[in-house]
C-alpha positions in Angstrom: -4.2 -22.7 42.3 -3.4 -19.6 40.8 -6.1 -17.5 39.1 -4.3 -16.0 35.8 -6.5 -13.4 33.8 -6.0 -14.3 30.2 -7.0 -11.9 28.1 -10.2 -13.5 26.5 -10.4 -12.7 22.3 -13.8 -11.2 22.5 -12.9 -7.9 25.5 -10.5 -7.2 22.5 -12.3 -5.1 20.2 -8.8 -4.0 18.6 -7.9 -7.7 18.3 -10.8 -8.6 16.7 -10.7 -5.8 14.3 -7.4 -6.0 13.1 -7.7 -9.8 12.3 -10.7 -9.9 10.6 -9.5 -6.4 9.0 -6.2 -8.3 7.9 -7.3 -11.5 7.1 -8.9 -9.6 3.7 -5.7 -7.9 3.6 -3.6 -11.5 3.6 -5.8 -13.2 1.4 -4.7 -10.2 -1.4 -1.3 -10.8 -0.8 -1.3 -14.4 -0.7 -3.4 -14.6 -4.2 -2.3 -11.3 -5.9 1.4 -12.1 -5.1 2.9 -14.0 -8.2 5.1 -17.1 -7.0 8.2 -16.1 -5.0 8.0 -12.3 -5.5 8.8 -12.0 -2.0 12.5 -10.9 -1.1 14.7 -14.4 -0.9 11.1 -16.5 -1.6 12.6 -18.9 -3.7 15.9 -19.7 -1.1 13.2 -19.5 1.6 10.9 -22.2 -0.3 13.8 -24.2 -0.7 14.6 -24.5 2.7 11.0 -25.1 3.9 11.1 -28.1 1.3 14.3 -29.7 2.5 12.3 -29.3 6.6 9.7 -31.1 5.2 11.7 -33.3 4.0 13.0 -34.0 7.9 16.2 -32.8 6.7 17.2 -29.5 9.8 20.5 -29.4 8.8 21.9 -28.0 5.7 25.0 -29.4 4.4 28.1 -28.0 2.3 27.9 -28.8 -1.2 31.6 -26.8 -2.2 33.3 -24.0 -1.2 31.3 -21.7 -1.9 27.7 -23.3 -1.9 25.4 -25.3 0.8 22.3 -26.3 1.2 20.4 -29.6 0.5 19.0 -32.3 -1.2 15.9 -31.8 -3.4 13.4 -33.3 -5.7 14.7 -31.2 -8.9 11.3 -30.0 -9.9 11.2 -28.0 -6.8 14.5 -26.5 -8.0 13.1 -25.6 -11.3 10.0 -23.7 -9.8 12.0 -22.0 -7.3 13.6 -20.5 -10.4 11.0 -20.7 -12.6 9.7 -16.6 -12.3 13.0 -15.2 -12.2 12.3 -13.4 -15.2 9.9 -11.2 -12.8 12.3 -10.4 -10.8 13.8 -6.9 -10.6 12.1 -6.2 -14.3 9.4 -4.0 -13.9 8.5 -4.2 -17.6 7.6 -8.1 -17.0 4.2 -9.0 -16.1 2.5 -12.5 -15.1 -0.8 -13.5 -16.4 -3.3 -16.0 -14.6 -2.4 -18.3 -17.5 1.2 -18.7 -17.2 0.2 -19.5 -13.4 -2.7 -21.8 -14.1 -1.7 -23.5 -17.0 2.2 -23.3 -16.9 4.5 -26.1 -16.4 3.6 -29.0 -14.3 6.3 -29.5 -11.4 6.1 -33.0 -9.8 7.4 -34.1 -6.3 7.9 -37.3 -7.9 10.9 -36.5 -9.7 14.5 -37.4 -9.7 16.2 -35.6 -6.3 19.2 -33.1 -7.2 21.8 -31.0 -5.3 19.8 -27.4 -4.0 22.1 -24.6 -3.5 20.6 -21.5 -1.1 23.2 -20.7 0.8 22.0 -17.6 2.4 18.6 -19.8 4.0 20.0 -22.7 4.8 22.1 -21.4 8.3 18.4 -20.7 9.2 17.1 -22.5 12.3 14.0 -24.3 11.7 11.2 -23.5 13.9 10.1 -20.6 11.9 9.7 -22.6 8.5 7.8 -24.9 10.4 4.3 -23.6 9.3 5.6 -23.3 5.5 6.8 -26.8 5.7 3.7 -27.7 7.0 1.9 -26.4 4.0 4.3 -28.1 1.8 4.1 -31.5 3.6 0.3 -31.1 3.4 0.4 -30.6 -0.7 2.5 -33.7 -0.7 -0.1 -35.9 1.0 -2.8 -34.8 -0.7 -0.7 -35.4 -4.2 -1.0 -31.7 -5.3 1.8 -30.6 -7.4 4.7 -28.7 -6.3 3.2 -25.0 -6.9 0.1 -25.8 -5.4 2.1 -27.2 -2.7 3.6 -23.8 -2.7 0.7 -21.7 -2.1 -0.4 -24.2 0.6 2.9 -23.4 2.8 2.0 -18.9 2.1 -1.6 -20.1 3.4 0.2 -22.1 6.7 2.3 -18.9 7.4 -0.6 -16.7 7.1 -2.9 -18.4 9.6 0.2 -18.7 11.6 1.1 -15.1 11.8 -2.6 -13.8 11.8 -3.3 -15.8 15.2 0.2 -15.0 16.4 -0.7 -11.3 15.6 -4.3 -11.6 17.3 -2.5 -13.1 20.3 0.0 -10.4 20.4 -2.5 -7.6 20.6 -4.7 -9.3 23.5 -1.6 -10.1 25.7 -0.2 -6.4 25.7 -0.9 -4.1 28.2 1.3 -1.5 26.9 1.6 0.5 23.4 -1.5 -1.7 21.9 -2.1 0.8 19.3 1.3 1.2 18.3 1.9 -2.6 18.0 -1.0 -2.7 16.1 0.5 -0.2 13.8 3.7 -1.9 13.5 1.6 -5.1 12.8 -0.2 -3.7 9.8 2.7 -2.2 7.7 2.9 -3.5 4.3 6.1 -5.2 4.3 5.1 -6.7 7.7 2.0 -8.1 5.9 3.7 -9.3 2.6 5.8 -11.5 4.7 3.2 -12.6 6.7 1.8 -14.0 3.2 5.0 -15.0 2.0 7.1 -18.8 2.6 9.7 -16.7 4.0 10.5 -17.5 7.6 10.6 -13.4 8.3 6.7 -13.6 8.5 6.4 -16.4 11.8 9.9 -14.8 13.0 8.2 -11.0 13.2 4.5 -12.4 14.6 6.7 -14.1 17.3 8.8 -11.2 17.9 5.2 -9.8 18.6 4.3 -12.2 21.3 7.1 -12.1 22.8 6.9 -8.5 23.1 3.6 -8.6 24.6 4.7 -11.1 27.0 7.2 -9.0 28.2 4.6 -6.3 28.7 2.8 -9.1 31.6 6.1 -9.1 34.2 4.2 -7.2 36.9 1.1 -8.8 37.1 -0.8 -12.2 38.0 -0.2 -13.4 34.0 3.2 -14.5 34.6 3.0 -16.4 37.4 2.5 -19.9 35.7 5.1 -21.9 34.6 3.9 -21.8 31.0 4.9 -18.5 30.4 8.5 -18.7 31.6 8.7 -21.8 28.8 6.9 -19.6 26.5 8.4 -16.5 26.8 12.4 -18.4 26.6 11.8 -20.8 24.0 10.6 -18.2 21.8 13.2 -15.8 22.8 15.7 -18.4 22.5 14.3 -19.4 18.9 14.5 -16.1 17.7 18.0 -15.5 18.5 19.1 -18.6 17.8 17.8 -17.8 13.8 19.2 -13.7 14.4 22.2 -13.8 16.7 22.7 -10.4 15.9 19.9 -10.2 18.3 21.5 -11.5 21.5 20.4 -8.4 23.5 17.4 -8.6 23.6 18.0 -11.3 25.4 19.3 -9.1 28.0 15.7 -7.3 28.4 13.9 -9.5 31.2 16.8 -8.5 32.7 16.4 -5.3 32.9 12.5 -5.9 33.4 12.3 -8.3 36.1 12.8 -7.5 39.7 16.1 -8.4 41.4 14.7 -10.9 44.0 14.2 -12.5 40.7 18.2 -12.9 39.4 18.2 -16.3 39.6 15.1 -17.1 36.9 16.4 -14.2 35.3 19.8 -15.5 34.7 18.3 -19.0 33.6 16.3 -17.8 31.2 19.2 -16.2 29.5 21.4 -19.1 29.8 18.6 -20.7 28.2 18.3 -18.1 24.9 22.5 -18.7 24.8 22.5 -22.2 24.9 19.9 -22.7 22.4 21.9 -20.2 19.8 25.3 -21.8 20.8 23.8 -24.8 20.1 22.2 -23.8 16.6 25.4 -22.4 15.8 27.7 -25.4 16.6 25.8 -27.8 14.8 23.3 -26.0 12.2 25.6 -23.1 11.0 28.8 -24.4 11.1 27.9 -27.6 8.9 26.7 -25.1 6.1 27.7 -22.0 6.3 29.9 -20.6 3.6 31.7 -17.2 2.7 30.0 -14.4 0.6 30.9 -12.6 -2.0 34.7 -13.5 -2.0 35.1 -12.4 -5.8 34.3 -8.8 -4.4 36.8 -8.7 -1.9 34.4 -9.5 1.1 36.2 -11.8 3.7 34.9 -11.8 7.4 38.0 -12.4 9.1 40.1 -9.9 7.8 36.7 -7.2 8.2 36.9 -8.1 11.7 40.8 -7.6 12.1 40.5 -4.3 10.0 38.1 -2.8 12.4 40.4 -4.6 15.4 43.2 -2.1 13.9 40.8 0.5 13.3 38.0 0.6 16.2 36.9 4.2 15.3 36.3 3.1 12.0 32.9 1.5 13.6 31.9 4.9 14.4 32.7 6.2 10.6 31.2 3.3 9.1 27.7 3.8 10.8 27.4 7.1 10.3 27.7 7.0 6.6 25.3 4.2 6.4 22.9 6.2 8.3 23.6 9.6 6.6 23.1 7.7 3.2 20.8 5.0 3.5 18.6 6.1 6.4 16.0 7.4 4.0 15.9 3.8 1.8 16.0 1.9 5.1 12.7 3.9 6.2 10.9 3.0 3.5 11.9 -0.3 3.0 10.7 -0.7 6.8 7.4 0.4 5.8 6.9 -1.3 2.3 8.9 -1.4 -0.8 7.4 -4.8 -2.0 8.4 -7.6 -4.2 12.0 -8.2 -4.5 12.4 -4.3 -3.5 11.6 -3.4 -7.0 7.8 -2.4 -6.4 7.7 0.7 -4.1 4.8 2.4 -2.9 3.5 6.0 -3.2 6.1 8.7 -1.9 3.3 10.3 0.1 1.7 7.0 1.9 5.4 7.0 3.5 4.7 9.9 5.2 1.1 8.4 5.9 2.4 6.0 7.7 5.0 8.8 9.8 2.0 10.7 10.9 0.3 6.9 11.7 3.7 6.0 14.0 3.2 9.9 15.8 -0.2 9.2 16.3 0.2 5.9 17.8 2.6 6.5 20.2 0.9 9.7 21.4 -1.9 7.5 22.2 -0.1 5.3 23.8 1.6 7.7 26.0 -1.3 8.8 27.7 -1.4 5.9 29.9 1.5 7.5 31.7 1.9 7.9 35.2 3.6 10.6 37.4 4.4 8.5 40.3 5.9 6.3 38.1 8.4 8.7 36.6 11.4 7.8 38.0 11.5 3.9 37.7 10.1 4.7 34.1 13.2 6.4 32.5 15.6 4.0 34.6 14.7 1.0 32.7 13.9 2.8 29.6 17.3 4.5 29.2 18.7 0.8 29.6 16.1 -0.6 27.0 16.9 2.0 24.8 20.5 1.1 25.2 19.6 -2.5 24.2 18.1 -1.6 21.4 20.8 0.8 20.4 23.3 -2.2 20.8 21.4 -4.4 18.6 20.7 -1.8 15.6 24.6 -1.8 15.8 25.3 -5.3 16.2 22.9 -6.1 13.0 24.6 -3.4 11.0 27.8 -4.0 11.9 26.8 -8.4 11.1 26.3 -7.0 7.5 29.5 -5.1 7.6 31.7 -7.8 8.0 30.1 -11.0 5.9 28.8 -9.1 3.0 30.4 -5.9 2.5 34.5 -5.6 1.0 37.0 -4.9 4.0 38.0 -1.7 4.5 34.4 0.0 3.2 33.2 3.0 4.3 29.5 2.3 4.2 27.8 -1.4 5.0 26.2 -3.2 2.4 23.7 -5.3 1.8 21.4 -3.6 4.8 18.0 -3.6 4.2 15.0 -1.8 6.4 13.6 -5.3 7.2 15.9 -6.5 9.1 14.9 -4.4 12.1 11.4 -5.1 11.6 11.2 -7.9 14.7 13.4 -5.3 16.7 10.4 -3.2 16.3 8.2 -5.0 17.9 9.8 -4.8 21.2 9.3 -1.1 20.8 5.8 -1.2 22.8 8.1 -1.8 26.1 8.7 2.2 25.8 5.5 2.7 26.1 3.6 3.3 30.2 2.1 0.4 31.2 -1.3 1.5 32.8 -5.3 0.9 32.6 -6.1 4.4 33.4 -5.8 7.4 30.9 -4.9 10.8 31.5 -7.1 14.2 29.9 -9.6 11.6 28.1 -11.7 8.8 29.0 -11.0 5.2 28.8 -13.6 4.3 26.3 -12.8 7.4 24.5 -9.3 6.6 23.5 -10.3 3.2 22.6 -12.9 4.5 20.3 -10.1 7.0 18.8 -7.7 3.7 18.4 -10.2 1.8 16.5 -10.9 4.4 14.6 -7.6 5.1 13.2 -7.3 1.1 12.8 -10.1 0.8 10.7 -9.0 4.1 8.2 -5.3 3.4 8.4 -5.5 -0.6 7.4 -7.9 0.4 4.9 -6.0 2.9 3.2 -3.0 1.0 3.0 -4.8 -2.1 1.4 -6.1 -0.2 -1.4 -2.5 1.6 -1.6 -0.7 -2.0 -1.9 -3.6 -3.2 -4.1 -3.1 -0.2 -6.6 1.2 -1.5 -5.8 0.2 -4.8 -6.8 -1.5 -4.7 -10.0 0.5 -1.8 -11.0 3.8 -3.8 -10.8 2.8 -7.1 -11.8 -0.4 -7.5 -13.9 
């Protein structure tokens, strides 16, 4: 039998910490939150309704509209704040959430258009429509039913999280950091399927982190470790590389597991593709001249256009991008303080300093081999999701990609603590030292963000 050490909750201190830290955190969010004042919430909703409803597959409802078919009350609340939305001037009262109108499962079902959630493979609504099945059997009503499937995805990505922090054996702190951002955590309290996708991302991550040592020898991990990896492709294939790190990672007496598991993470998005996406998906944004297949042969014609293209997203949009990373909540329309960004800059620096100092000097060489090829990775897949966004939403022939936003590299992120030495000793400073400096800056940084996006909240919306 093979002895694994699993990395039991309570050697964690940091683990700990950080849940019961952000569990206070979540419950804000979750409460303080009006309904679906969370980016894409009410297309997101929708779609965890129509899982619940057994239905995994979208369908086309015209040319330009998929999606499903719903009770039409649940249609009506998904709409029903959209006044909010984007108006800063608007405000909600506990009244109008209390005592509002009464949405009923029980009514009449009608055709749902939300095209843009609906390609979306399942697994990560799963806890959402959980919550909403739940609120169903116990005859709630449909908002109630709605703040059962945020409190699903928060439990979900809060032990998902928790989980994440005790695998890792490298960048702890900086994964930590990346955990507790503000936009991270309005997801996590969200019914959008970005909060279960990122806390996955996280495992996974951490998972990766385990290649070398006795935690990877059962068989559960391999399942683990390609499902998930095959599930979050399969819902981002602008993600495929990252397929590609165990590659990199693993030894080469190893090719042939290494080559199933990616076979595994292509079939499972080939398959999602062929019979999810393709029965719903539809083209965006015709009216504004946006047509995928002639982007594509544009760029075909004009290959060094790629080059142009990126850089003038980057040279205009890298400072949004930043700070839409970090936290500009709502439906993008409730930023935070200009100085917490650079907070959180100075948070990142610190971080990864700390986590550095695990670094080894006999190590040095095989270190920056597979880093440079991570790195390339990465690089690849910042591209590929820009470049995604170039051709289905933005007019052919543009010189900047539109519709990017600085979320959509949040789950990239979280591979970011492969960069990072993977050691148990620490150089200059003590062991216990470092993690009394790391809990430290948990506790102050978590703390001062919360009462930032508190201030954010009320502020915006009360």
């Amino acid at each position: 039998m093979i002895n694994i050490n699993f990395p039991i909750i309570y050697k964690n201190p940091l683990a700990i910490l950080w849940g019961l830290i952000v569990s206070v955190y979540l419950i804000f969010l979750f409460i303080a939150t009006p309904p679906l004042q969370v980016a894409d919430e009410e297309n997101h909703f929708l779609r965890s309704v129509q899982i619940a409803q057994g239905n995994l597959i979208g369908r086309r409802l015209g040319d330009f509209n998929s999606g499903g078919i719903l009770p039409s009350d649940s249609i009506k609340f998904a709409h029903s704040y959209d006044d909010i939305k984007g108006n800063y001037q608007e405000k909600v009262s506990w009244d109008r959430i209390l005592n509002g109108t009464h949405f009923d499962w029980e009514s009449h079902k009608e055709e749902a258009g939300f095209p843009n959630t609906v390609i979306y493979f399942p697994v990560f609504y799963l806890p959402s429509a959980f919550g909403v099945e739940i609120g169903k059997i116990v005859n709630t009503d449909i908002q109630t039913s709605f703040y059962l499937a945020r409190l699903c995805n928060v439990l979900f990505c809060l032990f998902a999280g928790i989980t994440a922090i005790c695998i890792s054996t490298r960048g702890k702190i900086f994964i930590v950091a990346l955990l507790s951002m503000p936009m991270v955590l309005s997801l996590f309290a969200s019914c959008s399927q970005d909060g279960p996708l990122i806390a996955t991302c996280a495992v996974c991550a951490a998972l990766l982190t385990r290649l070398e040592d006795d935690f990877s020898q059962g068989k559960w991990f391999w399942i683990v470790l390609t499902i998930s990896l095959g599930c979050i492709i399969a819902s981002k294939p602008p993600y495929i590389l990252i397929g590609l790190i165990p590659v990199v990672l693993m030894p080469l007496s190893m090719w042939r597991r290494t080559l199933s598991i990616f076979g595994c993470i292509v079939t499972i998005t080939m398959l999602w593709s062929l019979v999810g996406v393709h029965s719903s998906k539809i083209p965006f944004r015709i009216s504004d001249g946006v047509d995928a297949a002639q982007q594509a042969k544009f760029l075909l014609v004009h290959p060094l256009m790629i080059i142009t293209v990126l850089w003038n997203t980057a040279k205009v949009s890298l400072l949004s991008l930043s700070g839409q990373f970090i936290g500009v909540l709502g439906w993008l329309d409730a930023p935070l303080p200009r100085w917490f960004y650079h907070f959180e800059g100075i948070l990142f620096i610190i971080s990864a300093t700390l986590s550095l100092l695990y670094f080894r000097k006999n190590s040095l060489k095989k270190y920056f081999a597979k880093n440079g090829l991570i790195f390339l990775l990465f690089f690849g897949t910042m591209c590929s999701v820009s470049l995604a966004l170039y051709l289905i939403w933005t007019p052919v022939g543009g010189h900047e990609i539109e519709g990017l936003q600085g979320r959509y590299f949040i789950p990239l992120a979280m591979f970011s603590i492969l960069f990072f030495p993977n050691s148990k000793k620490v150089n200059f400073i003590s062991t216990k030292n470092i993690e009394k400096m790391e809990i430290t800056l948990l506790i102050f940084s978590v703390w001062v963000s919360f009462f930032v996006v508190i201030q954010t909240i009320f502020s915006r919306y009360w």
